[in-house]
N, C-alpha and C positions, 0 to 999 in steps of 0.2 A: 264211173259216172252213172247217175240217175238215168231210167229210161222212161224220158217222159209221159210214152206214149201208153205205158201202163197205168199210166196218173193220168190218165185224160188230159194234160196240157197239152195243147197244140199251140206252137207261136208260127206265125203267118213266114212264109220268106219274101224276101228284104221288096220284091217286085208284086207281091198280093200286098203288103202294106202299105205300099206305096201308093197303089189305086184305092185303097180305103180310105185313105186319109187326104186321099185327091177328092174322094166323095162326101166325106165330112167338110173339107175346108178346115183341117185342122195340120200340125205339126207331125210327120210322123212320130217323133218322136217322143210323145204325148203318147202314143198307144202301146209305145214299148217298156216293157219292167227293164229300169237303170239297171249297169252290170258296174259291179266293183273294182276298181273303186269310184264312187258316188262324186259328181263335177256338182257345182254350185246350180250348173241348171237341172240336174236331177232333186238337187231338194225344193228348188222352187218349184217342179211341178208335183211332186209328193206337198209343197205346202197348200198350192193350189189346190189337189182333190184333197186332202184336209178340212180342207175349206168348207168344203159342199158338205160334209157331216159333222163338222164340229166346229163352232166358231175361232176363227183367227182374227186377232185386234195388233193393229200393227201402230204402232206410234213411236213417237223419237223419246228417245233418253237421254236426258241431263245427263253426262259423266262427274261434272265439276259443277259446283254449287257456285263457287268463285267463278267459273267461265262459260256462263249459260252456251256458248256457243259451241263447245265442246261435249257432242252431240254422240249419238250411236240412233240405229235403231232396235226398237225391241220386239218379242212377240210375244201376246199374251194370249190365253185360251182362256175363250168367254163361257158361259154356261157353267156345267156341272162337270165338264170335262178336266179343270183343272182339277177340281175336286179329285177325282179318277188318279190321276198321275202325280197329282204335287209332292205325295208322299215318294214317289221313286225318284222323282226328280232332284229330292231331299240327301233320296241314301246316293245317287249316280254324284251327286256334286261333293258329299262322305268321300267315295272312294276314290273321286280323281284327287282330292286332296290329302289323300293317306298318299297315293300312288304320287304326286309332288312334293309330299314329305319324307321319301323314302320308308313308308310304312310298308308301305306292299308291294311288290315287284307287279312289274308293265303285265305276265301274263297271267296273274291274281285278277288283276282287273277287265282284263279281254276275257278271261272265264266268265266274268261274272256279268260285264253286257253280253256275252253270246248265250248263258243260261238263261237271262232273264224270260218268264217272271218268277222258275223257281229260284232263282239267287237271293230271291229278296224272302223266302223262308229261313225263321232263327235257325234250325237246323242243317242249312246249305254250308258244303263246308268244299272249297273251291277245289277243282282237279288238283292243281301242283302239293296243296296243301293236306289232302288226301292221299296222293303217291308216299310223302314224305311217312306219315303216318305208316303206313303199307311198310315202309322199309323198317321202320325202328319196330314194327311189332317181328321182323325176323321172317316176312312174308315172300317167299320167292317165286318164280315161275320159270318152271322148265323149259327150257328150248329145244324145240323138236330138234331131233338129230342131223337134219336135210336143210338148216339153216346154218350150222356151225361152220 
């Protein structure tokens, strides 16, 4: 494990955040960074401080042209900020659809959001698909003697 305390993170225990968030009038759990895996109320409050530095437009969506009432909703990113990500959001919807057409295996795809934003360079060529490479050039590695 990481030791945070070499990293300057300090997270509060569970009875000092308790009383800070008694002194805000806020949720504690608004003050804590989500732990994996992420509940629907962790992305709400990730959309929520979103919020505050990039516009979020929330409006309902037509599904069915024929069934106006047949409804979702959606979110759009106002500003220049779509601008910023449209194009990832482009290649991420590429690759879950290679990964639903059996193009590309489930951990091709978990490489390539956990690389991001080097994945999205022409030249990224994902772990699994790399190893493979590694073995057909005849590439080996020793195993220390105290493992075997």
């Amino acid at each position: 494990m990481f030791d945070n305390s070499r990293l300057d993170i300090r997270t509060p225990k569970d009875d000092v955040l308790e009383n800070i968030s008694d002194a805000l009038h806020v949720n504690k759990e608004y003050l804590k960074e989500p732990d994996y895996p992420y509940t629907e109320h962790d992305l709400m409050r990730f959309l929520f401080k979103l919020d505050d530095s990039i516009e979020v437009n929330i409006r309902p969506v037509i599904l069915n042209d024929e069934d106006p009432e047949y409804t979702t909703t959606g979110i759009y990113f106002g500003s220049e900020a779509i601008l910023r990500i449209g194009n990832t959001l482009e290649q991420w919807h590429e690759m879950k659809e290679k990964y639903e057409n059996n193009e590309i295996t489930k951990e091709i795809l978990e490489d390539w959001k956990a690389n991001y934003p080097d994945s999205l360079k022409k030249d990224y060529v994902p772990f699994e698909e790399s190893n493979v490479k590694f073995y057909r050039k005849a590439i080996s590695a020793k195993i220390p003697p105290d493992i075997k």
